[in-house]
Jmol script that loads the backbone (N, CA, C; Angstrom):
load data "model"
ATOM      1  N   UNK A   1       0.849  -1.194   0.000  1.00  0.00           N
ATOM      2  CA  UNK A   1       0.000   0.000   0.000  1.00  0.00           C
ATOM      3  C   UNK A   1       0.887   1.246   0.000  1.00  0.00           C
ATOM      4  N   UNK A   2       0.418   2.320  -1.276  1.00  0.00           N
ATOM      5  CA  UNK A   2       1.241   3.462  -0.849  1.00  0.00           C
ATOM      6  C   UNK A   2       0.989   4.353   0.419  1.00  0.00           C
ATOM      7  N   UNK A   3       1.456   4.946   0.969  1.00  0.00           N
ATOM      8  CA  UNK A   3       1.906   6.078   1.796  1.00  0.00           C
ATOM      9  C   UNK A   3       0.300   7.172   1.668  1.00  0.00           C
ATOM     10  N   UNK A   4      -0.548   7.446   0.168  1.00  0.00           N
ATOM     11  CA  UNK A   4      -1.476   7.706   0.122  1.00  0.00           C
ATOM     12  C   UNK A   4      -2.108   7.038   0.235  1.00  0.00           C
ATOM     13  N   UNK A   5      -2.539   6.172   0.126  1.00  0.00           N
ATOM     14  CA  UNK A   5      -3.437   5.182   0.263  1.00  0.00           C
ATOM     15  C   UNK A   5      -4.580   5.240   1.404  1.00  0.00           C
ATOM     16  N   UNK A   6      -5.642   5.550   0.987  1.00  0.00           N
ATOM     17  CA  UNK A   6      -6.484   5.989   2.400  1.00  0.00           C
ATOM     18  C   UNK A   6      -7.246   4.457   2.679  1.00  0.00           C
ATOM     19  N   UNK A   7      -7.273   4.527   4.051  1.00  0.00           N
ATOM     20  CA  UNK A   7      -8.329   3.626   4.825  1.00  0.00           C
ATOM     21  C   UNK A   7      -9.078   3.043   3.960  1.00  0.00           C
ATOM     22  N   UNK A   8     -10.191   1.909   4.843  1.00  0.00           N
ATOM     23  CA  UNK A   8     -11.285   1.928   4.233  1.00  0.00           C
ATOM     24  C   UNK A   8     -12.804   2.804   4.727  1.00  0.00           C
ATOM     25  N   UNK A   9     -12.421   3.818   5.301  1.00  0.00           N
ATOM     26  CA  UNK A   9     -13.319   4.602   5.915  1.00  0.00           C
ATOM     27  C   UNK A   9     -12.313   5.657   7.168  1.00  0.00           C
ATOM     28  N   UNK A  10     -13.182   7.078   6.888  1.00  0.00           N
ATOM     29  CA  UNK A  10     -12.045   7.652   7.381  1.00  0.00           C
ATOM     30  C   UNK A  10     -13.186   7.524   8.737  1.00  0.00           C
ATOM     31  N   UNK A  11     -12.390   8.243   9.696  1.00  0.00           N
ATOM     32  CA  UNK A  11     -12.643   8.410  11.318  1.00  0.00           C
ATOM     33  C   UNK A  11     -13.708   9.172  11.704  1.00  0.00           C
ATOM     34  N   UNK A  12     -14.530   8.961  12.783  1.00  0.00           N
ATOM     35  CA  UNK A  12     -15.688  10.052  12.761  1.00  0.00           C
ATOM     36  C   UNK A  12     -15.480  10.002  14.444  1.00  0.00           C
ATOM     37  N   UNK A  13     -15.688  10.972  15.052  1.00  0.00           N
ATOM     38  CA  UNK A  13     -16.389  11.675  16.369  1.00  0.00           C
ATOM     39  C   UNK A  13     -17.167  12.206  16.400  1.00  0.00           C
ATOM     40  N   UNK A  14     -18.369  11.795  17.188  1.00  0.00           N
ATOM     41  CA  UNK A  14     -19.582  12.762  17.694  1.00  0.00           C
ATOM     42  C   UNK A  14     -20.036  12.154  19.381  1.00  0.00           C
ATOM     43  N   UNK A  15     -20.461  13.373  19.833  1.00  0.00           N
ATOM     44  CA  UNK A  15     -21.264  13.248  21.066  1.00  0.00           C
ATOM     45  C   UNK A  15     -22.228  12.998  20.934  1.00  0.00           C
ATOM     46  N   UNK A  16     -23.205  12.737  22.165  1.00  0.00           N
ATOM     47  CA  UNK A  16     -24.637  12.135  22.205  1.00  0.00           C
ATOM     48  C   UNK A  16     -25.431  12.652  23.366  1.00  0.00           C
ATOM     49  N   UNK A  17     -26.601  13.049  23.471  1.00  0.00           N
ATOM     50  CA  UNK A  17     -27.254  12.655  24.542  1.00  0.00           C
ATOM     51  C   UNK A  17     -28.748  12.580  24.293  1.00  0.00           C
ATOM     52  N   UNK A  18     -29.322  11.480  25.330  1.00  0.00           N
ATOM     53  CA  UNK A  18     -30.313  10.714  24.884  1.00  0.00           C
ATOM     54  C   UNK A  18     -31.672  11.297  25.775  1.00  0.00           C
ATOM     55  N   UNK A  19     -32.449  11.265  25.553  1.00  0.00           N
ATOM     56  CA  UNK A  19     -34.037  12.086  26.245  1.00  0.00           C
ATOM     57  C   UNK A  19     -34.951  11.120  26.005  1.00  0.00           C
ATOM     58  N   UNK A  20     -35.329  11.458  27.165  1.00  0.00           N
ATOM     59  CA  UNK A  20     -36.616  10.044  27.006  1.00  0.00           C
ATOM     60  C   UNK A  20     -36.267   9.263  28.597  1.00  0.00           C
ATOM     61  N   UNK A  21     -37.058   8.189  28.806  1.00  0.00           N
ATOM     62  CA  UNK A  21     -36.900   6.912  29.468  1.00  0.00           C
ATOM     63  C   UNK A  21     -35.641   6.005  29.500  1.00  0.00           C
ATOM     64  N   UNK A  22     -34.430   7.148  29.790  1.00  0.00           N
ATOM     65  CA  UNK A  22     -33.230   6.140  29.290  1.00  0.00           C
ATOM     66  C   UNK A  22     -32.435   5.974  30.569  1.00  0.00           C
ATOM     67  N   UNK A  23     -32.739   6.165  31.556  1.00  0.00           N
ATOM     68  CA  UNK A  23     -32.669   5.740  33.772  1.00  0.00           C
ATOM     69  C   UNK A  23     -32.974   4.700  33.689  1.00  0.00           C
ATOM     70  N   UNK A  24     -32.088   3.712  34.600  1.00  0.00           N
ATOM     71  CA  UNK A  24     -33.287   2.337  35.636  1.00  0.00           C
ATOM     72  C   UNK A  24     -33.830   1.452  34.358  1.00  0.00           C
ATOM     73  N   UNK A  25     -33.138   1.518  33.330  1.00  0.00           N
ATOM     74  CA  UNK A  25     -33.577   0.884  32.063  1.00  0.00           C
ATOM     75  C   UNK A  25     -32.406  -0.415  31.251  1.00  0.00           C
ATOM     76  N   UNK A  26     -31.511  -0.163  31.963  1.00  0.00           N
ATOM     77  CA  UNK A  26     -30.075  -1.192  31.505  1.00  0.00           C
ATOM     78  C   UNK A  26     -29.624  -0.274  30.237  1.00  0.00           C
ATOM     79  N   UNK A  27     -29.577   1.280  30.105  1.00  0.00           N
ATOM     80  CA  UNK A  27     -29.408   1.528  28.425  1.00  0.00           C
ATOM     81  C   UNK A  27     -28.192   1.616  28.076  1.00  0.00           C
ATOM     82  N   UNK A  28     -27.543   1.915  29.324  1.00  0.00           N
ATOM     83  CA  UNK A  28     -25.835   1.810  29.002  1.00  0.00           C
ATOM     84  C   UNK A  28     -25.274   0.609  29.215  1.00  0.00           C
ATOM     85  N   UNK A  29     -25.789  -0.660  29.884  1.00  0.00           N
ATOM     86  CA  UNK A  29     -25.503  -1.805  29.360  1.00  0.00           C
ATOM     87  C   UNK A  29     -25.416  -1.661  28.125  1.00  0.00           C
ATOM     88  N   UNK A  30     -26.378  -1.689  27.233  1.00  0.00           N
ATOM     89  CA  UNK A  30     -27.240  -2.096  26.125  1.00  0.00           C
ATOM     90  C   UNK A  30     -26.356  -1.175  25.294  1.00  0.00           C
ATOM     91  N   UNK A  31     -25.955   0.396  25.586  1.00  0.00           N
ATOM     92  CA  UNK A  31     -25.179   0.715  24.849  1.00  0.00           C
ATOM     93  C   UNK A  31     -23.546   0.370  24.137  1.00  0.00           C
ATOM     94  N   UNK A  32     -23.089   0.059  25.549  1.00  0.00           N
ATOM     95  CA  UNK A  32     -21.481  -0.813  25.967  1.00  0.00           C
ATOM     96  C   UNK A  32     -21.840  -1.741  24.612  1.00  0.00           C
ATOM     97  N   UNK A  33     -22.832  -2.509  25.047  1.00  0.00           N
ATOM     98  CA  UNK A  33     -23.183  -4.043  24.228  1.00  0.00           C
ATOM     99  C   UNK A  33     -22.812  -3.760  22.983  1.00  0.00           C
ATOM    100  N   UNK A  34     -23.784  -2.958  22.289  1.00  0.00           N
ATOM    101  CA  UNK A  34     -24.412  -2.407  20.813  1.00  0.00           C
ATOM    102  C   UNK A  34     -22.649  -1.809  20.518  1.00  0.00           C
ATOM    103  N   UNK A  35     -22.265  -1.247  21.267  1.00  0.00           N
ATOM    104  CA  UNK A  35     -20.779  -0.201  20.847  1.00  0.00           C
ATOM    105  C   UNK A  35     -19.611  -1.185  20.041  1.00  0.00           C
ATOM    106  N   UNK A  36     -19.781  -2.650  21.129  1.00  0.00           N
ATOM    107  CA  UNK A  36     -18.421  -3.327  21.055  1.00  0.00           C
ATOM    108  C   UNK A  36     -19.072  -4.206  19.632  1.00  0.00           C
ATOM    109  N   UNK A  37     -21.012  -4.792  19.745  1.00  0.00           N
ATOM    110  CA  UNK A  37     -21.236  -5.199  18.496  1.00  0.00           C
ATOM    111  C   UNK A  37     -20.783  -4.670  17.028  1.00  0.00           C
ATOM    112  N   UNK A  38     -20.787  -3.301  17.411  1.00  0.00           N
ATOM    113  CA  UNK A  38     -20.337  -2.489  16.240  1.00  0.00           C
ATOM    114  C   UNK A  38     -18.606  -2.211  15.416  1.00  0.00           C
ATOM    115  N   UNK A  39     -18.120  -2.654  17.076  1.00  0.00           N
ATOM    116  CA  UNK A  39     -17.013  -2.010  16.398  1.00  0.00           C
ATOM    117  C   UNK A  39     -16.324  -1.057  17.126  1.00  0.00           C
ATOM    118  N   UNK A  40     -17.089   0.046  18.084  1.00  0.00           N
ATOM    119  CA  UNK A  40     -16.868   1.693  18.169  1.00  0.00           C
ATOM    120  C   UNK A  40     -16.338   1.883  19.397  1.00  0.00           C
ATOM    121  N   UNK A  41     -15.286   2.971  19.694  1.00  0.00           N
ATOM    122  CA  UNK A  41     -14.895   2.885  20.642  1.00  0.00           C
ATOM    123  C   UNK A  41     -15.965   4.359  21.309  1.00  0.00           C
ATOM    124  N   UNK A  42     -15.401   5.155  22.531  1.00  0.00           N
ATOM    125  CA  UNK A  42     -16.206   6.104  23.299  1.00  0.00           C
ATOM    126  C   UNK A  42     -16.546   5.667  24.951  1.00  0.00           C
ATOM    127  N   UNK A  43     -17.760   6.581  25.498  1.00  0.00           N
ATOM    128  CA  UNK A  43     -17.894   5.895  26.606  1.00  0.00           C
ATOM    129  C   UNK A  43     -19.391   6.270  26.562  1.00  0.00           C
ATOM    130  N   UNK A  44     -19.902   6.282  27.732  1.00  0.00           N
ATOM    131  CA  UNK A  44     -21.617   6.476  27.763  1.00  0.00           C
ATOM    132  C   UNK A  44     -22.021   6.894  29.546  1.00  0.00           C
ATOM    133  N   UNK A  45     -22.889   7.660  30.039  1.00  0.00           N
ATOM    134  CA  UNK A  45     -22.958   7.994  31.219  1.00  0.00           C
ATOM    135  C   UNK A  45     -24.020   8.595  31.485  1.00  0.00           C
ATOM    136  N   UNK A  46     -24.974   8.061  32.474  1.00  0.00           N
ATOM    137  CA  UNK A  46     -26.074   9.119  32.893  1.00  0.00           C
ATOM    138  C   UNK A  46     -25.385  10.338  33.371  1.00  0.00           C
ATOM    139  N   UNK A  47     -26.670  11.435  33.506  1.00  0.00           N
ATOM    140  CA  UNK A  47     -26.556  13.099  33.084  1.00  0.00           C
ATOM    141  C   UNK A  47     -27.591  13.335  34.702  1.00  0.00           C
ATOM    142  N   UNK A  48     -27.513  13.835  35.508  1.00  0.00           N
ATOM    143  CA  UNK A  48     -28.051  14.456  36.512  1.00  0.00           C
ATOM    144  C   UNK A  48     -29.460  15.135  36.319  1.00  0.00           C
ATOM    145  N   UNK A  49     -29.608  15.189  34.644  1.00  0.00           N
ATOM    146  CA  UNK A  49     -31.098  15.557  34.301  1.00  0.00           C
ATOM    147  C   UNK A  49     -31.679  14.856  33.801  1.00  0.00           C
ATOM    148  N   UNK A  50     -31.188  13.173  33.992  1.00  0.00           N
ATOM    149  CA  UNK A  50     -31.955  12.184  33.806  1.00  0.00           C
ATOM    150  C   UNK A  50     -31.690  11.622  32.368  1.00  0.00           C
ATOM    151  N   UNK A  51     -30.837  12.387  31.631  1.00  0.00           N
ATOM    152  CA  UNK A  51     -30.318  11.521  30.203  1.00  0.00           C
ATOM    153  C   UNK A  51     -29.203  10.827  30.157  1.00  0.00           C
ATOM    154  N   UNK A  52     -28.902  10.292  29.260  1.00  0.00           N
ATOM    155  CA  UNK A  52     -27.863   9.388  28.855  1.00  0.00           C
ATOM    156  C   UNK A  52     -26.578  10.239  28.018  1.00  0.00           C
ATOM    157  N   UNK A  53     -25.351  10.550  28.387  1.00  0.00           N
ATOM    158  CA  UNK A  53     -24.590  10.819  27.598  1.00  0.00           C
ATOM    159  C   UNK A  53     -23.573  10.381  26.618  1.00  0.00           C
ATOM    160  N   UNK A  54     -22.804  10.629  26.111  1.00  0.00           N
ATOM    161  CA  UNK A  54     -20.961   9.815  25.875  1.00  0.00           C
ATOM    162  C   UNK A  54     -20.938  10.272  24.388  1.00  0.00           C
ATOM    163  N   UNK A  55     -20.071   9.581  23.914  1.00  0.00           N
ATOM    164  CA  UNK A  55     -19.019   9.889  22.428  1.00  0.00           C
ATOM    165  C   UNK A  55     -18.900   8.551  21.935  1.00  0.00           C
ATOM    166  N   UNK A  56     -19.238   8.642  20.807  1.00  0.00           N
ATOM    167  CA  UNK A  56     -18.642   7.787  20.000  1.00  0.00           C
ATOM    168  C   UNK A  56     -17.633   7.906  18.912  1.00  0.00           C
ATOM    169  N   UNK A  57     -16.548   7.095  18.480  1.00  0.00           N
ATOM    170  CA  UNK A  57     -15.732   6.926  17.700  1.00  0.00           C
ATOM    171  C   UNK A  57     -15.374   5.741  17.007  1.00  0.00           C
ATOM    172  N   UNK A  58     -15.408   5.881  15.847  1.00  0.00           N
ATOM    173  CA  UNK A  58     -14.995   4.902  14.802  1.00  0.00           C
ATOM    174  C   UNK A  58     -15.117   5.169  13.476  1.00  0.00           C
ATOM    175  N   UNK A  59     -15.146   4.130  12.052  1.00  0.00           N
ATOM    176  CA  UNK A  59     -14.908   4.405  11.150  1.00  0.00           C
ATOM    177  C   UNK A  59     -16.995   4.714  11.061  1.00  0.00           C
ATOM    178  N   UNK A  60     -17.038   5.663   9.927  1.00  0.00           N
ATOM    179  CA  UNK A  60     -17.855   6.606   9.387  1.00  0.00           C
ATOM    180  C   UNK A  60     -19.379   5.741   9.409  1.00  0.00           C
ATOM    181  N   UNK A  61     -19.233   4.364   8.901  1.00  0.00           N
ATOM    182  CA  UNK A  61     -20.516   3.810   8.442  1.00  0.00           C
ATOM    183  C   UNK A  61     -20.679   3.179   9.826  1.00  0.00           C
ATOM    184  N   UNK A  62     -19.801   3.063  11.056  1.00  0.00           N
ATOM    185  CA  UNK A  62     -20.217   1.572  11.937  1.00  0.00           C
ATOM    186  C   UNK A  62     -20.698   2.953  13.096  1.00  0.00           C
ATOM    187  N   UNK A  63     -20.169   4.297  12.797  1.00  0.00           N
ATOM    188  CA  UNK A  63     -20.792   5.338  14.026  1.00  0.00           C
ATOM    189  C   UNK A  63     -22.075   5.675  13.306  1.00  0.00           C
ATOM    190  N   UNK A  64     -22.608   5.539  11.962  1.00  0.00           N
ATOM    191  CA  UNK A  64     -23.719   6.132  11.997  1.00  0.00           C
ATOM    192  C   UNK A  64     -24.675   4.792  11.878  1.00  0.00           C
ATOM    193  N   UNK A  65     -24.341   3.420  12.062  1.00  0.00           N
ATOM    194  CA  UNK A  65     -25.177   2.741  12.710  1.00  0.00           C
ATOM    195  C   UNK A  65     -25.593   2.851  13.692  1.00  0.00           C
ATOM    196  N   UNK A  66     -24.590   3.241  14.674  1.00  0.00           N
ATOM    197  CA  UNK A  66     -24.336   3.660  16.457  1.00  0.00           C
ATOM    198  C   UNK A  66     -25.259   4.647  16.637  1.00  0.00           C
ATOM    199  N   UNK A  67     -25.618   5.463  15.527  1.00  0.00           N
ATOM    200  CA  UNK A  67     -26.092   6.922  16.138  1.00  0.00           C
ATOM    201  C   UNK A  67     -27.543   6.268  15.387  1.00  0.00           C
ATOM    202  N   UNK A  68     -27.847   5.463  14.761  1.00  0.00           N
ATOM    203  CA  UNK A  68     -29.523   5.088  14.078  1.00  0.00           C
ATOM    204  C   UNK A  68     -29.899   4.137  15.763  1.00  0.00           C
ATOM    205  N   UNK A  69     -28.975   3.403  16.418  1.00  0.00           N
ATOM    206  CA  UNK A  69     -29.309   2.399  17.159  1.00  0.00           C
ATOM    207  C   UNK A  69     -29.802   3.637  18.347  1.00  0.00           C
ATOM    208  N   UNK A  70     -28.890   4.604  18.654  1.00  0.00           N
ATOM    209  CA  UNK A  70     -29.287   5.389  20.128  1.00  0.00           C
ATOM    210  C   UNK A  70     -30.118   6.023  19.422  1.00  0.00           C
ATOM    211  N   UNK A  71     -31.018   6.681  18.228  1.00  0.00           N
ATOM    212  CA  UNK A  71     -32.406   7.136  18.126  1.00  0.00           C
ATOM    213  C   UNK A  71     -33.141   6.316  18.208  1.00  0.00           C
ATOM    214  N   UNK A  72     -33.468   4.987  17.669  1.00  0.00           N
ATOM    215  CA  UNK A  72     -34.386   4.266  17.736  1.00  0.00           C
ATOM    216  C   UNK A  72     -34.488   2.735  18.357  1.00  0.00           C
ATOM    217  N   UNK A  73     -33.592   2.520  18.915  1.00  0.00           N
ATOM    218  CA  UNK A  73     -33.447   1.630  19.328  1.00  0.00           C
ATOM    219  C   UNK A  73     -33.523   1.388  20.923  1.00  0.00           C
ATOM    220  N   UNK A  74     -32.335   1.646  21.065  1.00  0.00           N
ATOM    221  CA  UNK A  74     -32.254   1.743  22.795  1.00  0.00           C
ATOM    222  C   UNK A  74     -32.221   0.171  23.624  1.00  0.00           C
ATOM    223  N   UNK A  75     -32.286   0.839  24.754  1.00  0.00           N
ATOM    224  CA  UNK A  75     -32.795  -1.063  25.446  1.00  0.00           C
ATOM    225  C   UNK A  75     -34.045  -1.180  25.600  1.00  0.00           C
ATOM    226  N   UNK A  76     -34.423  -2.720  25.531  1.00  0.00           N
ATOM    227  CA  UNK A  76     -35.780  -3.316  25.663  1.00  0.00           C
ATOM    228  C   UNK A  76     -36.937  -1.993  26.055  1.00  0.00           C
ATOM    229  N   UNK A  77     -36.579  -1.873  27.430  1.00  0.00           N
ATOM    230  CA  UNK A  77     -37.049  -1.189  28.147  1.00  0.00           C
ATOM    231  C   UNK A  77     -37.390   0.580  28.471  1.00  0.00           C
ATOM    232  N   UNK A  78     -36.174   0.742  27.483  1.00  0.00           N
ATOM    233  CA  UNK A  78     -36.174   2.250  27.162  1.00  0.00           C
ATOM    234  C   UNK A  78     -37.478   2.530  26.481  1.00  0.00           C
ATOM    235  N   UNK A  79     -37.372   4.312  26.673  1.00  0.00           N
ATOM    236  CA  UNK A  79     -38.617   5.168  25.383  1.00  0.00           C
ATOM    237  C   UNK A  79     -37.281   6.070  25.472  1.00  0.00           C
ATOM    238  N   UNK A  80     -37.034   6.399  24.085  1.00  0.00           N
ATOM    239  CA  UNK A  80     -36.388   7.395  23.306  1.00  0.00           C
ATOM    240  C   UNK A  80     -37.142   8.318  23.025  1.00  0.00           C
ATOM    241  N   UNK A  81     -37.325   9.539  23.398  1.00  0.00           N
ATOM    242  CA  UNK A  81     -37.816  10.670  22.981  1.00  0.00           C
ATOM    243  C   UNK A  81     -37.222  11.407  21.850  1.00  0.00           C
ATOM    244  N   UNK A  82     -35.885  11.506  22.102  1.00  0.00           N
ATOM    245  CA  UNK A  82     -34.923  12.336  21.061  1.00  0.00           C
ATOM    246  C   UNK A  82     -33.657  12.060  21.371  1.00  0.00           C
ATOM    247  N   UNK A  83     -32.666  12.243  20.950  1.00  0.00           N
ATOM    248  CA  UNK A  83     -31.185  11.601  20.411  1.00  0.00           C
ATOM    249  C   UNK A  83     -31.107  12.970  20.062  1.00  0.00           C
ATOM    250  N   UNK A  84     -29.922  13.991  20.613  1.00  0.00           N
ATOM    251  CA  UNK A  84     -29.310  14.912  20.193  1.00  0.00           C
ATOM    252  C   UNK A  84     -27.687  14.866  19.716  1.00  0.00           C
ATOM    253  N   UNK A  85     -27.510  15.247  18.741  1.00  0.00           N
ATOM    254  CA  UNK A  85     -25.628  14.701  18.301  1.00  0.00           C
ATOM    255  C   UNK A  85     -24.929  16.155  17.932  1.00  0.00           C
ATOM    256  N   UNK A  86     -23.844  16.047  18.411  1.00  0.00           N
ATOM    257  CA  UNK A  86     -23.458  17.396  18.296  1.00  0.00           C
ATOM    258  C   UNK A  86     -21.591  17.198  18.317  1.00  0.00           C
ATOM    259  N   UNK A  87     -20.744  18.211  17.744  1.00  0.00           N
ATOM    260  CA  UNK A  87     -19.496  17.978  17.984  1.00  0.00           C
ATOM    261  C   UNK A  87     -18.819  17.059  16.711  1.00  0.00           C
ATOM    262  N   UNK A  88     -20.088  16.723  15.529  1.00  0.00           N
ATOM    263  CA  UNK A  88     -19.203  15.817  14.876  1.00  0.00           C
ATOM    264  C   UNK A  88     -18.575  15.881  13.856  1.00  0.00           C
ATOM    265  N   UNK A  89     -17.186  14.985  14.074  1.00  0.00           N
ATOM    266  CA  UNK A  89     -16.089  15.720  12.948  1.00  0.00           C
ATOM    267  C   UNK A  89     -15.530  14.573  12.826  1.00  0.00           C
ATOM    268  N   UNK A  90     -14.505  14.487  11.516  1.00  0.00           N
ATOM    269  CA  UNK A  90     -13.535  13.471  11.432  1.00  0.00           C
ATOM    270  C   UNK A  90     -12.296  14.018  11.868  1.00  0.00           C
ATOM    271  N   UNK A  91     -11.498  12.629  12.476  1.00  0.00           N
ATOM    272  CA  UNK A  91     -10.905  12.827  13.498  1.00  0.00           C
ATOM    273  C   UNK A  91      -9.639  11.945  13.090  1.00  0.00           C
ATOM    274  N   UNK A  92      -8.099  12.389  12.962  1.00  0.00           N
ATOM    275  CA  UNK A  92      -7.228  11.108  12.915  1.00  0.00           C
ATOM    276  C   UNK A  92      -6.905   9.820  13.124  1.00  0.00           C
ATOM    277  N   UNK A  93      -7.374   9.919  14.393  1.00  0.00           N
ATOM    278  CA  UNK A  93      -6.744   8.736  14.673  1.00  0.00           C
ATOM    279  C   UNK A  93      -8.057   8.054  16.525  1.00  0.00           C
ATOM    280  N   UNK A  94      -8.570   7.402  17.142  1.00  0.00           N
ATOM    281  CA  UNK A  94      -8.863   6.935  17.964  1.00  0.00           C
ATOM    282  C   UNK A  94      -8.481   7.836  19.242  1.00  0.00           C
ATOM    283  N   UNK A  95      -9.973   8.318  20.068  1.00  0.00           N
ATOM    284  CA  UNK A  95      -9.461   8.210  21.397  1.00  0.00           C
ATOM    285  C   UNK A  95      -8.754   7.429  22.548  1.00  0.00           C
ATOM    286  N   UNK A  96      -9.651   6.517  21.899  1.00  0.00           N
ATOM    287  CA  UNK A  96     -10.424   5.471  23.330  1.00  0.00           C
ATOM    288  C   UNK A  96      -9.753   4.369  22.579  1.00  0.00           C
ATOM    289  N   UNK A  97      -9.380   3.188  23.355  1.00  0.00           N
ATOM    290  CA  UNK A  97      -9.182   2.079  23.084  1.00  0.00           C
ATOM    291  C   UNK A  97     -10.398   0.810  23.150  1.00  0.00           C
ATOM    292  N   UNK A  98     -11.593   1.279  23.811  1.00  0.00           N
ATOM    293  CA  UNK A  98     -12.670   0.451  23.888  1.00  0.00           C
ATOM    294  C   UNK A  98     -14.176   0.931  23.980  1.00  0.00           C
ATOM    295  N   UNK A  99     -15.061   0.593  24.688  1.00  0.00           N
ATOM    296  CA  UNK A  99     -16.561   1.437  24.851  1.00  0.00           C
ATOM    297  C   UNK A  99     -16.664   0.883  26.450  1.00  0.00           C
ATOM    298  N   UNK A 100     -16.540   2.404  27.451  1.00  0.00           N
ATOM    299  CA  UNK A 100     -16.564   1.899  28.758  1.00  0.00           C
ATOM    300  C   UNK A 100     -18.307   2.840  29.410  1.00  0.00           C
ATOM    301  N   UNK A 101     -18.367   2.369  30.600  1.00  0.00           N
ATOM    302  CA  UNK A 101     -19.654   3.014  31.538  1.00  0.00           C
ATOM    303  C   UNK A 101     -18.988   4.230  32.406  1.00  0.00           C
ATOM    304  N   UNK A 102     -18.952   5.163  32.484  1.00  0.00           N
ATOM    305  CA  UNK A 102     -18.530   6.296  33.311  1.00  0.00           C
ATOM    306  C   UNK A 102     -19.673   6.198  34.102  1.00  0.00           C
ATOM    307  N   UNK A 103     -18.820   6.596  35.709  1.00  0.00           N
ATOM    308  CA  UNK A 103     -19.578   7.348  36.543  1.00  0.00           C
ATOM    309  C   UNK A 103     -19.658   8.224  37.440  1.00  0.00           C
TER     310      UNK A 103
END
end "model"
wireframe off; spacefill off
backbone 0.3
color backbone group
């Protein structure tokens, strides 16, 4: 491979936070889960006003699966109201080495 030679997908970062029924619901299990199914690294964390936060990172098509799964998906148990994304850019190279639970 030359020296130009690009990836097979360049890098993406974006933030998240989730509204709705997403407390007392397993959603950051479910997110961790869905993150590592995907691929993506970042982290995820309830918000003191009752939402779900974190970042995701990875290549372009496996974060905007990530970002279709936290609008409509969620855990079992969740209600998603709205999915707000903000901050997103392509990015060199990896934060994170995995998808962890902050608290």
């Amino acid at each position: 491979m030359s020296a130009l030679a690009k990836g097979p997908a360049a890098l993406k970062s974006v933030d998240y936070e989730v509204f709705g029924r997403v407390q007392g619901v397993c959603f950051r299990m479910y997110t961790e889960e869905q993150a590592r199914k995907l691929g993506v690294v970042g982290w995820v964390k309830n918000t003191s006003q009752g939402t779900v936060t974190g970042q995701v990172q990875g290549p372009e098509d496996k974060v905007n699966a990530m970002k279709s799964w936290l609008t409509k998906v969620g855990s079992p148990s969740s209600r998603i109201d709205r999915t707000n994304f903000s901050n997103e850019k392509e990015i060199p190279k990896l934060d994170f080495t995995g998808f962890s639970t902050r608290y």
